[in-house]
C-alpha positions as CSV (number, residue, x, y, z in Angstrom):
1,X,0.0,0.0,0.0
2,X,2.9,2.3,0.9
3,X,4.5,1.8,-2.5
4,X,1.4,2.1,-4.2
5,X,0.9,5.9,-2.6
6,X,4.5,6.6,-3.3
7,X,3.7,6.3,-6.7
8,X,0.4,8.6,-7.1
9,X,1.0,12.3,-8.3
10,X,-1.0,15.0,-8.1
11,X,-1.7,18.4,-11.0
12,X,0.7,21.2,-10.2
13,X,-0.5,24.8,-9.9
14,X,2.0,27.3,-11.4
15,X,1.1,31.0,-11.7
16,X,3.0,33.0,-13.9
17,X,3.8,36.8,-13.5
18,X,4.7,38.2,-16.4
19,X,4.2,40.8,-18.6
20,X,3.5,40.8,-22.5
21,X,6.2,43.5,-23.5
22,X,8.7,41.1,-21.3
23,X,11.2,39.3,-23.6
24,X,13.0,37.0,-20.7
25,X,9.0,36.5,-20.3
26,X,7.7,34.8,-23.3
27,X,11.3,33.3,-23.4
28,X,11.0,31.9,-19.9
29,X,7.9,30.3,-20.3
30,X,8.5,28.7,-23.3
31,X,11.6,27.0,-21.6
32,X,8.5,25.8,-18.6
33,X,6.4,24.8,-21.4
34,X,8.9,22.7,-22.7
35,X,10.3,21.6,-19.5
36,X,6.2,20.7,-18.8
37,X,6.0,18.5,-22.2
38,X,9.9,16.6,-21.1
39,X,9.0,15.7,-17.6
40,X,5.5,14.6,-18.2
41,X,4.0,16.5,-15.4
42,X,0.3,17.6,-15.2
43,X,0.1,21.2,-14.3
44,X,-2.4,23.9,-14.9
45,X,-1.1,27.6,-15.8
46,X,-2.2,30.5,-15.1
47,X,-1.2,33.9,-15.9
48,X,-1.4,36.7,-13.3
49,X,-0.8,40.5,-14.3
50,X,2.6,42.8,-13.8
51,X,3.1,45.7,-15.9
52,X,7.0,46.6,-16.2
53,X,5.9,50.0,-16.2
54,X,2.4,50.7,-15.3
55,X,3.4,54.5,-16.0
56,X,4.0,53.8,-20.0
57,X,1.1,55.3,-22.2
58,X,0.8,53.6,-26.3
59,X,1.3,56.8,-28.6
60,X,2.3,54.5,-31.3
61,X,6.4,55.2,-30.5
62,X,8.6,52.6,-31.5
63,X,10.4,50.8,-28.5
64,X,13.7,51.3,-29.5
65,X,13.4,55.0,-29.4
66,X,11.3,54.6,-26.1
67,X,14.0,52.6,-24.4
68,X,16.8,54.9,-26.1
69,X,15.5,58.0,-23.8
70,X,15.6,55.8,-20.8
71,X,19.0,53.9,-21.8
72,X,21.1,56.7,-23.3
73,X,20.2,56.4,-26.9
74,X,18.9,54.0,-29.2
75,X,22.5,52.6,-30.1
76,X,22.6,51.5,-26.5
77,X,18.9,50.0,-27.0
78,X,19.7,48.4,-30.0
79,X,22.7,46.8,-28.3
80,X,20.6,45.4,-25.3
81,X,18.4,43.4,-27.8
82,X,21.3,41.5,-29.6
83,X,21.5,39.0,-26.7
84,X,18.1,38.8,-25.9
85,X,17.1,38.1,-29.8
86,X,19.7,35.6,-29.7
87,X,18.3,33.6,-26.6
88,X,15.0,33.8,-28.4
89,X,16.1,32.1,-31.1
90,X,17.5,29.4,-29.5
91,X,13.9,29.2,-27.9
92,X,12.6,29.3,-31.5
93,X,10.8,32.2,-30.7
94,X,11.6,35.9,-33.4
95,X,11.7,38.8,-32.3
96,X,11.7,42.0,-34.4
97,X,12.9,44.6,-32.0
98,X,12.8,47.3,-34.6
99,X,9.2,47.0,-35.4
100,X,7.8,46.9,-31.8
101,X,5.9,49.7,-30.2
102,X,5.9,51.1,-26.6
103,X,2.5,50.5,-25.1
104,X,0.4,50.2,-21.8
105,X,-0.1,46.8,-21.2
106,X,-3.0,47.0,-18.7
107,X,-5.5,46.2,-21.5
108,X,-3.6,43.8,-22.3
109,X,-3.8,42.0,-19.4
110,X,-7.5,42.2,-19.3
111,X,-7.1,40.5,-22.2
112,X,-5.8,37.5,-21.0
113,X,-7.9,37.7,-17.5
114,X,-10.7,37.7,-20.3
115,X,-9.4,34.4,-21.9
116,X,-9.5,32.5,-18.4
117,X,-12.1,33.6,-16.4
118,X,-14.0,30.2,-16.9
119,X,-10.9,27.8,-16.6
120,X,-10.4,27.9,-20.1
121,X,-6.4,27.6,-21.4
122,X,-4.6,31.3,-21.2
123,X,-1.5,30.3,-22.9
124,X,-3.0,30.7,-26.5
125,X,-4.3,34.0,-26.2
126,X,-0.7,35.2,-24.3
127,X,1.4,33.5,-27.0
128,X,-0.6,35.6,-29.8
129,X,-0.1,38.9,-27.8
130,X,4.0,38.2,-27.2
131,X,4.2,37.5,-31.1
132,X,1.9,40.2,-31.7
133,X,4.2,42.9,-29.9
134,X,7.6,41.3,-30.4
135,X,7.7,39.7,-33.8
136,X,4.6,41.4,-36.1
137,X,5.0,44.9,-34.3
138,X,1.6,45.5,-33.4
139,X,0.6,48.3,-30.9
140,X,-0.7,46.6,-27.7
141,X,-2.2,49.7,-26.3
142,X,-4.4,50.3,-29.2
143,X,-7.9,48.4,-28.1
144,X,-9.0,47.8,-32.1
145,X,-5.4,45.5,-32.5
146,X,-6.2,43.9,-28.8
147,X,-9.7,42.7,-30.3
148,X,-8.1,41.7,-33.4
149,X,-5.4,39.8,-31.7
150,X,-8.3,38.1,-29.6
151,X,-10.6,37.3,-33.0
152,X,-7.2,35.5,-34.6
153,X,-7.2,33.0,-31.4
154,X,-10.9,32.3,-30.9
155,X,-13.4,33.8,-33.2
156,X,-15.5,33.8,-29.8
157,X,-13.7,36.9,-29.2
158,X,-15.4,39.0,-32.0
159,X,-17.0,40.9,-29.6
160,X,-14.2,41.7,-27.2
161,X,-13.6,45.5,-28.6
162,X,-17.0,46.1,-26.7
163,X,-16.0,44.4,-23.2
164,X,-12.8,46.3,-23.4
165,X,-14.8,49.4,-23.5
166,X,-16.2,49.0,-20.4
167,X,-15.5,47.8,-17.2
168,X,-14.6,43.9,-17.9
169,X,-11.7,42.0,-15.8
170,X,-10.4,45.9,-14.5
171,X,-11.0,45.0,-11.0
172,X,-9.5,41.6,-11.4
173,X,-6.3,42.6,-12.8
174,X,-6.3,45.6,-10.2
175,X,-6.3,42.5,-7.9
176,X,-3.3,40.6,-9.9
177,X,-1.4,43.4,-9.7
178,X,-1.5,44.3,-5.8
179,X,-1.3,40.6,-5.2
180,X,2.8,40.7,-7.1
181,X,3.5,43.8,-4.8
182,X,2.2,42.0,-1.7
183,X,3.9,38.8,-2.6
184,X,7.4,41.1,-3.3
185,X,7.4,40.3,-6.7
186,X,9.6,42.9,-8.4
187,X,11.2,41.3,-11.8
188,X,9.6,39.1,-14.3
189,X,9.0,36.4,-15.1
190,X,8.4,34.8,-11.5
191,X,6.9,31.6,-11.5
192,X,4.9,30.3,-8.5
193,X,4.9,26.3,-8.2
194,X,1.6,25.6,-6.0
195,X,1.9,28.1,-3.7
196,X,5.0,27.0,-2.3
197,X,8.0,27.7,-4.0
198,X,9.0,31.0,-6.6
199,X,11.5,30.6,-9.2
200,X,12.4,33.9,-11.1
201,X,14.0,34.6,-14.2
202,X,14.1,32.7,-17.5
203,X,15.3,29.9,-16.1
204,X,16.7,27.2,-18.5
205,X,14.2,23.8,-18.7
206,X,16.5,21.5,-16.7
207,X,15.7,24.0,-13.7
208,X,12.3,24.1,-14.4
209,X,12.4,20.3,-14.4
210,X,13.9,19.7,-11.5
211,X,11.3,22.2,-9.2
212,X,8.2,19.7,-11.3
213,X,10.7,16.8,-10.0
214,X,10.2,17.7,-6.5
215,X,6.4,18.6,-6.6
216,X,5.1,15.5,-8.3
217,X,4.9,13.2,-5.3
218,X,2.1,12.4,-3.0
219,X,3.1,9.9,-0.4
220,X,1.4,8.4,3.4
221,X,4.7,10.3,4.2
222,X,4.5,13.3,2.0
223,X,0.4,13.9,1.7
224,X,-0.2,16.8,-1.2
């Protein structure tokens, strides 16, 4: 009987705090996803809101000239993005760092809060707004591209342009956000493994592995 319970398991919770204008972001959880599909493990994901900069407003201006003011010029933007393009690829994912615009994400994150708010999978909708920003150079802060973003993942979304107008999932990413400052959550990605243990950064899939290693066992000793 002891071996027996030694070999149950049980679904592993991970939350995700992220942000779509986040490179190490969509990089990171592509390394979980396929650290997910090598180990085997059942897990559910879920994404919770942080904005890098809740401040940022989407006048349409390129992010390399956004970043230059902050970083000292666009030469020293452009230099930033060489490595992080390259760790993309090697993720397989492209990312056009010329075309993307500077935007608000807060809509954004609605967005996504939209896509789950009946258990249904977030990762779609998330993946078409990081390849929205990052590789087509779409304007995530313009609510028209949102709602086409949304249509291209689920035509049941052909309506969203009219819940973005109002009041839909503000509250509840209001209440994503306060929950990352109360949890201390400053940098992103920061992934939460059931409630017990974070792991921050885009860590490479062996890591991510080895924390799904340690989490999939229920046990008499070791109850989940």
């Amino acid at each position: 009987m002891r071996l027996v319970a030694r070999q149950l398991h049980h679904i592993v919770e991970i939350e995700i705090f992220s942000d779509v204008v986040c490179p190490w972001c969509w990089i990171g959880e592509r390394r979980l996803v396929d650290a997910i599909s090598a180990s085997g493990a059942e897990v559910t994901l879920r994404w919770r809101a942080f904005q890098l900069d809740p401040t940022a407003t989407s006048t349409g201006t390129p992010l390399v000239q956004w970043l230059g003011r902050r970083y000292g010029g666009e030469h020293n933007a452009r230099r930033m993005f060489t490595n992080v393009t390259s760790v993309a690829s090697q993720a397989g994912l492209t990312m056009n760092f010329d075309k993307a615009i500077s935007a608000n994400t807060f809509d954004a994150h609605r967005l996504i809060w939209m896509a789950g708010r009946d258990g249904a999978d977030q990762r779609p909708m998330v993946e078409a707004l990081h390849k929205a920003h990052f590789t087509d150079g779409l304007d995530l802060g313009s609510r028209p591209a949102l709602a086409s973003i949304a249509a291209s993942v689920d035509p049941s979304f052909s309506g969203v342009l009219d819940e973005l107008s109002s009041d839909a999932g503000v509250a509840e990413v209001q209440a994503e956000l306060s929950a990352a400052r109360d949890l201390g959550i400053t940098s992103v990605p920061t992934f939460i493994f059931d409630k017990q243990y974070a792991v921050s950064g885009a860590q490479d899939s062996h890591t991510f592995q080895q924390v799904l290693a340690s989490l999939d066992v229920c046990s008499v000793d070791v109850p989940c």
